[in-house]
C-alpha positions in Angstrom: 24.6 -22.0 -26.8 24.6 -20.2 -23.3 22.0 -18.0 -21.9 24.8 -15.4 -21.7 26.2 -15.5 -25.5 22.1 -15.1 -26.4 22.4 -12.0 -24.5 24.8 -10.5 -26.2 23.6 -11.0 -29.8 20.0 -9.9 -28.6 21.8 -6.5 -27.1 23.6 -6.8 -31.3 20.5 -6.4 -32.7 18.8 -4.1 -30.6 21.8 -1.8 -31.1 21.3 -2.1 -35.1 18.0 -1.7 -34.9 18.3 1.5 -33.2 21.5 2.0 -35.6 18.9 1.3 -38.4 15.9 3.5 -37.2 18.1 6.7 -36.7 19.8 6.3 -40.3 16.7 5.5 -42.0 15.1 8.8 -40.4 18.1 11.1 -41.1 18.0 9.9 -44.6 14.5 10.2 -45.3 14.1 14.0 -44.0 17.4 15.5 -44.5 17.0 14.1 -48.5 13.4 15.4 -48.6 14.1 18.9 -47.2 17.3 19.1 -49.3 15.4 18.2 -52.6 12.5 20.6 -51.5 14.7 23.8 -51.1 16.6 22.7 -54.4 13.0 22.5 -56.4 12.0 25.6 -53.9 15.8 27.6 -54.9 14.6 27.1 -59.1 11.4 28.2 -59.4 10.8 30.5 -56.1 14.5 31.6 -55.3 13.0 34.8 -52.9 11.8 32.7 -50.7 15.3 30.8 -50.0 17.2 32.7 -47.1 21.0 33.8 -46.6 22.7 33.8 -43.1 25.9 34.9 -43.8 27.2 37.7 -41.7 29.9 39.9 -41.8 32.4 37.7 -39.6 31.7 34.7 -42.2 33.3 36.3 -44.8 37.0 36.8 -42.6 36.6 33.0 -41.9 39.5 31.3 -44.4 38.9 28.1 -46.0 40.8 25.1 -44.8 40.6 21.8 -47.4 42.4 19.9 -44.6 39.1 20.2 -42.6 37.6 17.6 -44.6 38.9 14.9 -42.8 37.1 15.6 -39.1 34.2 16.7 -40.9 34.0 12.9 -42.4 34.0 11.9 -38.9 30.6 13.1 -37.6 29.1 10.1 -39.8 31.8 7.5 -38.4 31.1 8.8 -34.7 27.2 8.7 -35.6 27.7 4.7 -36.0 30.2 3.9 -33.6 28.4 5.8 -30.5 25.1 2.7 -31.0 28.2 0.5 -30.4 30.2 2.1 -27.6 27.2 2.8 -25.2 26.8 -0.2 -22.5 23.5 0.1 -21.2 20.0 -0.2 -22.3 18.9 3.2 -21.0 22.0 4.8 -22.5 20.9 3.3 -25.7 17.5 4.4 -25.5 18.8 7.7 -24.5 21.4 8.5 -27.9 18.5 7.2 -30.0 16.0 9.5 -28.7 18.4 12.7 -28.7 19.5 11.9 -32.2 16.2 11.6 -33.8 14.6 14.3 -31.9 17.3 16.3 -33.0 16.9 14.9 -36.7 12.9 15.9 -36.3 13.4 18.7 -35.4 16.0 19.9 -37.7 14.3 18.9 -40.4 11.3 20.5 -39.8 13.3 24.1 -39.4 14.8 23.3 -43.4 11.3 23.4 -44.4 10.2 26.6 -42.7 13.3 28.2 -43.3 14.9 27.3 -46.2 18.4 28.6 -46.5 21.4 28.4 -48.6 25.6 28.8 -48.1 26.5 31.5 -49.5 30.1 31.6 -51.2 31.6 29.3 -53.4 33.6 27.3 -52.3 37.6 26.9 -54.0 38.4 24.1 -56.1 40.6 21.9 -54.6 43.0 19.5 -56.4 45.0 18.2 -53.8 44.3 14.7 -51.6 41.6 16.5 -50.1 39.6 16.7 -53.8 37.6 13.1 -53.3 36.4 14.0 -50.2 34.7 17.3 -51.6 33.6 15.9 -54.6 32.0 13.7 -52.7 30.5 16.1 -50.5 28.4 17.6 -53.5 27.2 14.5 -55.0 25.7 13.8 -52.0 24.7 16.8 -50.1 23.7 20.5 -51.4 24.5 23.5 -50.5 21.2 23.7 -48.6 19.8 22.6 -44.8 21.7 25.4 -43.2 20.2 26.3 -40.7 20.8 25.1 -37.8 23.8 23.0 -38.3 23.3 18.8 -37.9 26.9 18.3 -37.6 26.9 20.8 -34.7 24.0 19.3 -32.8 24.8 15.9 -33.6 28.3 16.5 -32.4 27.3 17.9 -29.1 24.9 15.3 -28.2 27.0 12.7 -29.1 29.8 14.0 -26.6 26.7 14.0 -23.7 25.7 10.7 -24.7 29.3 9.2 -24.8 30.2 11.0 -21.7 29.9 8.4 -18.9 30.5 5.1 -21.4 33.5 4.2 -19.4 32.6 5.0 -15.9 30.9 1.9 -14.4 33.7 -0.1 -16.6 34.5 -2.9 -13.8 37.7 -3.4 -16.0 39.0 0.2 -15.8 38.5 0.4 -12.0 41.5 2.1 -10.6 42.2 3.6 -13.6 41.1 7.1 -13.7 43.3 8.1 -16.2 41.8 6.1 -18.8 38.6 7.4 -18.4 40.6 10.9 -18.5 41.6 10.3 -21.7 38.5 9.1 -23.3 37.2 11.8 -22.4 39.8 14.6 -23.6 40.1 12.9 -26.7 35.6 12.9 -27.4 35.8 16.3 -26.5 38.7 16.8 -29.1 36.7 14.7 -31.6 33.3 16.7 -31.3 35.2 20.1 -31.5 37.0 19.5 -34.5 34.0 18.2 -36.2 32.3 21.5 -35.0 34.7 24.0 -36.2 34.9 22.1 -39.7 31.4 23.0 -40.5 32.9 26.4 -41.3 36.5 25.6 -42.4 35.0 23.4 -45.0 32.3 26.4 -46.1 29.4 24.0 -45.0 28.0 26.4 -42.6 27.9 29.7 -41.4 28.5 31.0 -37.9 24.5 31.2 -37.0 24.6 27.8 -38.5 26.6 26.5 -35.7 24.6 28.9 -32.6 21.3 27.4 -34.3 23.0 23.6 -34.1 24.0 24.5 -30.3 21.1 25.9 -29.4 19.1 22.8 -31.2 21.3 20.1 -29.1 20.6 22.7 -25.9 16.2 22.1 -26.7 16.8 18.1 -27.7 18.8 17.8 -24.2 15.9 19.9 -22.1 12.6 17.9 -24.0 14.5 14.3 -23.7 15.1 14.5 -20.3 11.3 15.7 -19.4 10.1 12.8 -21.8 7.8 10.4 -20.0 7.9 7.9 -22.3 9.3 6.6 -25.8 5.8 6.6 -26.8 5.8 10.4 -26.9 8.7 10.4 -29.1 7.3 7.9 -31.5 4.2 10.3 -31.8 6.5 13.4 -32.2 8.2 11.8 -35.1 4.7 10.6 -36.6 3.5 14.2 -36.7 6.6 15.9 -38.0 7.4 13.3 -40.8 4.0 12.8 -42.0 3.7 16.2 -42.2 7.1 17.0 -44.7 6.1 14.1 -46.8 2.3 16.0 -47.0 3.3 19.1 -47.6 6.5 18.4 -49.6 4.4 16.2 -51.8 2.2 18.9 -52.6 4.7 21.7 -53.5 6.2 19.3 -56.2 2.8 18.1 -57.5 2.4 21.9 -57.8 5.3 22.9 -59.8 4.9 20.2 -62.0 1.3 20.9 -62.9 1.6 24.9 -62.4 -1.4 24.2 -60.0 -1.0 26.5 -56.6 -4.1 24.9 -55.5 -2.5 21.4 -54.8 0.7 23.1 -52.5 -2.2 24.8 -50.2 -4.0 22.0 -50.5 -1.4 19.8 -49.3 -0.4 22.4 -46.4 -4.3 22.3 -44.9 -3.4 18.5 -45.1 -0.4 18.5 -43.5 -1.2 21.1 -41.0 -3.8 19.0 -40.1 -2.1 16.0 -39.1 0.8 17.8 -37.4 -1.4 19.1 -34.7 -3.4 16.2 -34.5 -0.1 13.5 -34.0 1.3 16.6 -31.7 -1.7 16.5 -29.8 -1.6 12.9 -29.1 2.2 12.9 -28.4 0.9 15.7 -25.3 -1.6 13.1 -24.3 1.0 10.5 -24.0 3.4 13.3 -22.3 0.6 13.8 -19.5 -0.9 10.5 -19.1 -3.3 10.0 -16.7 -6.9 8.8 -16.4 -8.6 12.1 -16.4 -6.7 13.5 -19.1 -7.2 10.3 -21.2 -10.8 10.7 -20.8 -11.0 14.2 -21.6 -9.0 13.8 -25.1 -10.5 10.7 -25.7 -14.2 11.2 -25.2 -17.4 8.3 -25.4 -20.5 8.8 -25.1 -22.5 6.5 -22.4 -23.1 3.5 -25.1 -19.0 3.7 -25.0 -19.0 5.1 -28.8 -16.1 7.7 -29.5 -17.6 11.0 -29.9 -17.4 13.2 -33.2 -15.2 15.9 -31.5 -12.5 13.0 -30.9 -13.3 11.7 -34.2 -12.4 15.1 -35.6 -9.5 15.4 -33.3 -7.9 12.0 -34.0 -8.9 10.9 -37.3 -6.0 9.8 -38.6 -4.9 7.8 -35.9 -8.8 6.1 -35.1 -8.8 5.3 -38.9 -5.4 3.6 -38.7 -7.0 2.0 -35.3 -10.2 1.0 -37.0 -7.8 -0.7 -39.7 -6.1 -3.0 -37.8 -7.7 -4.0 -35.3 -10.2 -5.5 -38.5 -7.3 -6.4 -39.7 -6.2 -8.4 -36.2 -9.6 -9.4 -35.9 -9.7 -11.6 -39.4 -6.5 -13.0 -38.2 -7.1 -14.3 -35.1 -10.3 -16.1 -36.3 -8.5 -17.8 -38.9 -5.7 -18.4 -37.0 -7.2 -19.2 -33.5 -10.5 -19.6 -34.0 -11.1 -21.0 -29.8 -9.1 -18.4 -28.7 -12.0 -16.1 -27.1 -14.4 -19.0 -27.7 -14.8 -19.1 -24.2 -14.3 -16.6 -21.2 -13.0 -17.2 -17.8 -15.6 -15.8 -15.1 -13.8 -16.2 -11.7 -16.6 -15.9 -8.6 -15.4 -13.5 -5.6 -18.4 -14.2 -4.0 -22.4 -12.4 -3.3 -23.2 -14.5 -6.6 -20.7 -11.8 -8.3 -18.2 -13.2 -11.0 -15.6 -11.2 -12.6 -14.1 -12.1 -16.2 -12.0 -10.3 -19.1 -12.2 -9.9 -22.7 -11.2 -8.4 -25.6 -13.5 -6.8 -28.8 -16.3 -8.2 -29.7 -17.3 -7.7 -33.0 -18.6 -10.8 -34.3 -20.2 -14.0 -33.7 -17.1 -15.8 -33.0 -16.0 -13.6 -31.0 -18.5 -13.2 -28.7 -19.2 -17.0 -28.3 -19.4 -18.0 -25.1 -19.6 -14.2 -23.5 -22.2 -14.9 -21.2 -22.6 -18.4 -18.8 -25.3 -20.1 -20.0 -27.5 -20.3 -16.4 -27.2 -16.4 -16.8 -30.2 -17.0 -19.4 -32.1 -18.1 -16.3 -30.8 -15.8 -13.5 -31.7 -11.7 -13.6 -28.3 -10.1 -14.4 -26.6 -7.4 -13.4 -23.4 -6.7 -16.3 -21.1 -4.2 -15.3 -18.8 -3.3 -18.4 -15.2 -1.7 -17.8 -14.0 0.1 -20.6 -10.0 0.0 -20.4 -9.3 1.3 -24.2 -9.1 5.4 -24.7 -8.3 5.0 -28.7 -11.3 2.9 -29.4 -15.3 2.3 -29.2 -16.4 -0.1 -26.5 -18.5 -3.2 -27.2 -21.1 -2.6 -25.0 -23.6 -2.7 -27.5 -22.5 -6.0 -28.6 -22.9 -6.6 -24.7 -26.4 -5.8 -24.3 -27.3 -7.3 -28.0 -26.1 -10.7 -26.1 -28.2 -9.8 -23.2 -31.2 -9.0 -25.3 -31.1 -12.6 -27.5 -30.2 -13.5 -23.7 -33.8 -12.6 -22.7 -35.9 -14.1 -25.6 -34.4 -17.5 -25.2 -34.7 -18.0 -21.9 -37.0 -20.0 -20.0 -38.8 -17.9 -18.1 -38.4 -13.7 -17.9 -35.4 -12.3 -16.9 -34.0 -8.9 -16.5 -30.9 -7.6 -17.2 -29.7 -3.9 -15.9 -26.0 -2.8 -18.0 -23.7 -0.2 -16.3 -20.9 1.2 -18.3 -17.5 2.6 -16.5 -15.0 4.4 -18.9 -11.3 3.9 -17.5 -9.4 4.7 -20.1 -5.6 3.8 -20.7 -3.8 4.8 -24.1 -2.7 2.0 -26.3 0.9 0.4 -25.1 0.4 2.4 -21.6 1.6 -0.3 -19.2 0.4 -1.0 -15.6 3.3 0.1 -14.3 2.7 3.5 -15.5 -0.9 2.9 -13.3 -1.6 4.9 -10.1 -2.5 2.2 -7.3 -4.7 4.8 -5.9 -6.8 5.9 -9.2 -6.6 1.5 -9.8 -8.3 1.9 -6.1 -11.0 4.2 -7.5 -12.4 1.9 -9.9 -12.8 -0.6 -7.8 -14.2 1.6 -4.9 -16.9 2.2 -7.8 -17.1 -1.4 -9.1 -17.9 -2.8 -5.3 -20.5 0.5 -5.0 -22.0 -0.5 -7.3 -22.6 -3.7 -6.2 -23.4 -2.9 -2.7 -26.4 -1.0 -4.5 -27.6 -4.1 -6.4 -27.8 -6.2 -3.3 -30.1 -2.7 -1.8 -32.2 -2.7 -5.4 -36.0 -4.3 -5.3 -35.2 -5.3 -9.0 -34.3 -9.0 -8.5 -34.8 -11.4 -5.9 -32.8 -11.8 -3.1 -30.4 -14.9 -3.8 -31.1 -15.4 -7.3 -29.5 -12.4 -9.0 -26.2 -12.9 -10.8 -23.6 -10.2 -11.2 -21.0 -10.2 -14.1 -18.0 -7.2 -14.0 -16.3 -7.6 -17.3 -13.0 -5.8 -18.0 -12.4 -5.5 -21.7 -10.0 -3.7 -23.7 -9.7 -3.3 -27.6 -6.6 -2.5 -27.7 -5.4 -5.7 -26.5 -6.6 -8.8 -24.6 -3.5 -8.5 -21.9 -4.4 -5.6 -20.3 -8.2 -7.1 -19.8 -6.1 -9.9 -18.1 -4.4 -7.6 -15.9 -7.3 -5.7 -14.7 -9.0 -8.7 -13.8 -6.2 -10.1 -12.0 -5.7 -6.6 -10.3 -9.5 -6.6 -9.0 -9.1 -10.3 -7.7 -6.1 -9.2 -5.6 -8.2 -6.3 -4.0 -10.7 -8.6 -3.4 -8.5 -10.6 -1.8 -9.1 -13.8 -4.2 -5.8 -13.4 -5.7 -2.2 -12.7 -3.9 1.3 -11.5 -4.4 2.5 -15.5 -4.1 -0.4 -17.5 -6.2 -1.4 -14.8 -9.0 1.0 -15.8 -11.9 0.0 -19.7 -11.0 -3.6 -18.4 -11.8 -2.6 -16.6 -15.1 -0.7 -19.5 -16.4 -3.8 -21.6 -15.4 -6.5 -20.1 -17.0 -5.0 -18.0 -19.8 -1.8 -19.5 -20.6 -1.3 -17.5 -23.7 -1.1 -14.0 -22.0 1.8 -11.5 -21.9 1.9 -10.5 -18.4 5.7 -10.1 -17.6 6.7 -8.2 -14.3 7.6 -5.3 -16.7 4.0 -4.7 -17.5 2.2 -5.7 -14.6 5.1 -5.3 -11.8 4.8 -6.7 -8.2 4.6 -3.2 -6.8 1.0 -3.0 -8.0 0.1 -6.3 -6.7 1.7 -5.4 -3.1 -0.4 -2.4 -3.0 -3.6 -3.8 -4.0 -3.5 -6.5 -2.0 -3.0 -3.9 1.0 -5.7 -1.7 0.0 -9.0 -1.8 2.4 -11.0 -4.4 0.8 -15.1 -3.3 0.8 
């Protein structure tokens, strides 16, 4: 099997995946806002609204539209297949299911219905419309998916063909492709009313919805927002929704605004954290997610981010149970690198239990005053520092003679999944401009003596052992004990199970490190 033939099924299955996401998504919302205005038009029919305007009721009714209507679901599953490039994947799925969100979330604020009946039809065109209302209602109006779908699939198909080494010198081709998408996406726009699906402000709403989707995708930072975005909105249909028919079953009011505090709830707190992610950086990371100076997650985050900390707390006990069983030496031992002034540097991930904090500390530190340095790198979660300084503490009573131990804590907080190459080499630079401060003042303190003190910096992360790696290796290259040709040899030598591939922790942070001014 060649490398290249693994390629292309790997690209296969990406593209179903993203096929698979998108469909799964569609169903679940438009279904669960469709069944809500049904259950919502039966027992609370005043608040379901009519768009309808004068001009709809001059537009004539064309059964024949039926057929290029049926195509917005064929052109749905083809596009995943005809785009040809990784970003232009990532960039149909993100405009369809933002556009899916956000639709969805309008059907529940503004429930609306079509307004005239449509004629029977008994001609080859009566399949296709009996089909239509088994499986959608005559609710989600406003705006109109077809519309937006259909106009974001034309952008998104739009420059398939131009980088097409096989159509160079053929122009005209790529003419036609064209001409005949735009065609395509027309007719399945102008059906929406020929069929009586939609009404005319259905189809402004679905072009002014694909107008919004266009404008926020292009200004999202990272897929990470999106993934957020559709956390908040989904959770908060299938909250609120819930609640509305646990209501009308039991004639119990109380459980619909019950489920809306709920629901409210989350939305703003998923939204909020989709912002954070949208305006990532250090400083705004630490001033959503705020600790305390024993590295504990304050209340007002707490109260901010519940749902997600909770879902944090979860698995990483979860993870934690699993890695013990599984790889019970994996964080048995700890790799302190020296960089010199009796300073050693080392990284870790959370320790929460005996295993895992076996071997945290070098056993001469028991005999050596110490100096720990913790660097938090996780914004989502608590530090261990107070596991830290319990080690120091046991530290003390079992060594041979008295030794002291002073702990300094630095919060610099990334957001789970937030990769280095997202990293400022200049804020990076900060840290370690405070690290080395910090040790120039322990060389100036009376509190140990000269030559016998031991410094440890450790870089820990709870959100995932990797990025404790990086930082490590990223503060060896400042320091000048690490460089752009021998740092990978050093990974694979001394943690040959991490994830460290040029996409996370790129050579454009390396180079600029390892340029800095070293202290």
């Amino acid at each position: 099997m060649s490398n290249e033939a693994g390629r292309q099924r790997l690209l296969l299955s990406t593209r179903i995946w993203h096929l698979t996401v998108a469909i799964l998504l569609f169903t679940l919302l438009y279904s669960l806002t469709n069944y809500y205005s049904a259950a919502l038009f039966d027992c609370c029919s005043e608040r379901i609204h009519y768009v309808a305007t004068s001009l709809d009721s001059s537009v004539p009714f064309i059964a024949a539209m039926i057929v290029p209507y049926s195509w917005s679901m064929i052109l749905f599953i083809a596009s995943f297949f005809m785009v040809r490039t990784p970003s232009q994947l990532s960039s149909l799925s993100s405009h369809l299911l933002l556009a899916t969100l956000l639709a969805a979330l309008i059907f529940y604020l503004y429930p609306a219905r079509f307004s005239f009946q449509r004629p029977l039809t008994t001609d080859w065109t009566a399949f296709g419309y009996a089909w239509l209302e088994v499986t959608d209602q005559p609710f989600n109006q406003l705006p109109s998916l077809h519309v937006a779908y259909a106009l974001l699939l034309g952008v998104s198909l739009w420059n398939v063909l131009v980088d097409c080494q096989c159509l160079a010198g053929r122009n005209w081709l790529v003419l036609s492709y064209r001409c005949l998408l735009v065609l395509v996406c027309c007719l399945i726009i102008v059906s929406t009313v020929f069929t009586y699906q939609h009404h005319l402000l259905d189809i402004i709403a679905g072009a002014l919805l694909s107008a919004i989707v266009l404008f926020m995708v292009d200004r999202q930072r990272s897929v990470l927002v999106l993934k957020y975005f559709a956390i908040a909105i989904s959770g908060f249909l299938l909250l609120a929704i819930t609640g509305f028919l646990i209501a009308i079953n039991f004639k119990q009011p109380l459980f619909e605004y019950a489920s809306l505090i709920m629901a409210g709830y989350w939305l703003l707190s998923f939204m909020r954290l989709a912002w954070v992610y949208q305006s990532a950086e250090i400083n705004t990371n630490s001033s959503y997610f705020i600790k305390d100076n024993q590295g504990k997650l304050t209340l007002s985050t707490w109260l901010t981010f519940a749902p997600l900390l909770l879902a944090y707390r979860a698995m990483s006990s979860l993870s934690q149970r699993y890695y013990s069983y599984q790889y019970p030496d994996r964080f048995g031992s700890m790799v302190w690198q020296p960089i010199g002034n009796n300073t050693s540097v080392s990284a870790s991930a959370r320790l929460s239990s005996p295993l895992f904090i076996k071997g945290f500390l070098p056993s001469e530190v028991a005999d050596l005053a110490a100096q720990l340095i913790i660097v938090d790198l996780a914004a989502e979660a608590s530090s261990h520092l107070l596991a830290v300084s319990a080690i120091a503490n046991n530290s003390v009573k079992n060594a041979a003679r008295n030794t002291e131990y002073s702990i300094h804590y630095l919060y610099w907080p990334l957001l789970d999944l937030q990769p280095f190459n997202e990293a400022d080499a200049l804020v990076l630079i900060g840290l370690f401009e405070q690290l080395n401060q910090l040790l120039a003042d322990n060389r100036q303190t009376n509190k140990v003596q000269a030559g016998t003190s031991l410094t440890l910096i450790n870089f820990h992360c709870v959100m995932g052992f990797s990025r404790s790696i990086a930082t490590q290796v990223l503060y060896l290259v400042y320091c000048d004990k690490l460089s752009l040709e021998n740092y990978q040899t050093w990974i694979r030598q001394n943690y040959p199970q991490a994830h460290l591939a040029s996409s996370y922790l790129p050579e454009s942070l390396i180079t600029a490190l390892s340029c800095a001014k070293k202290l």
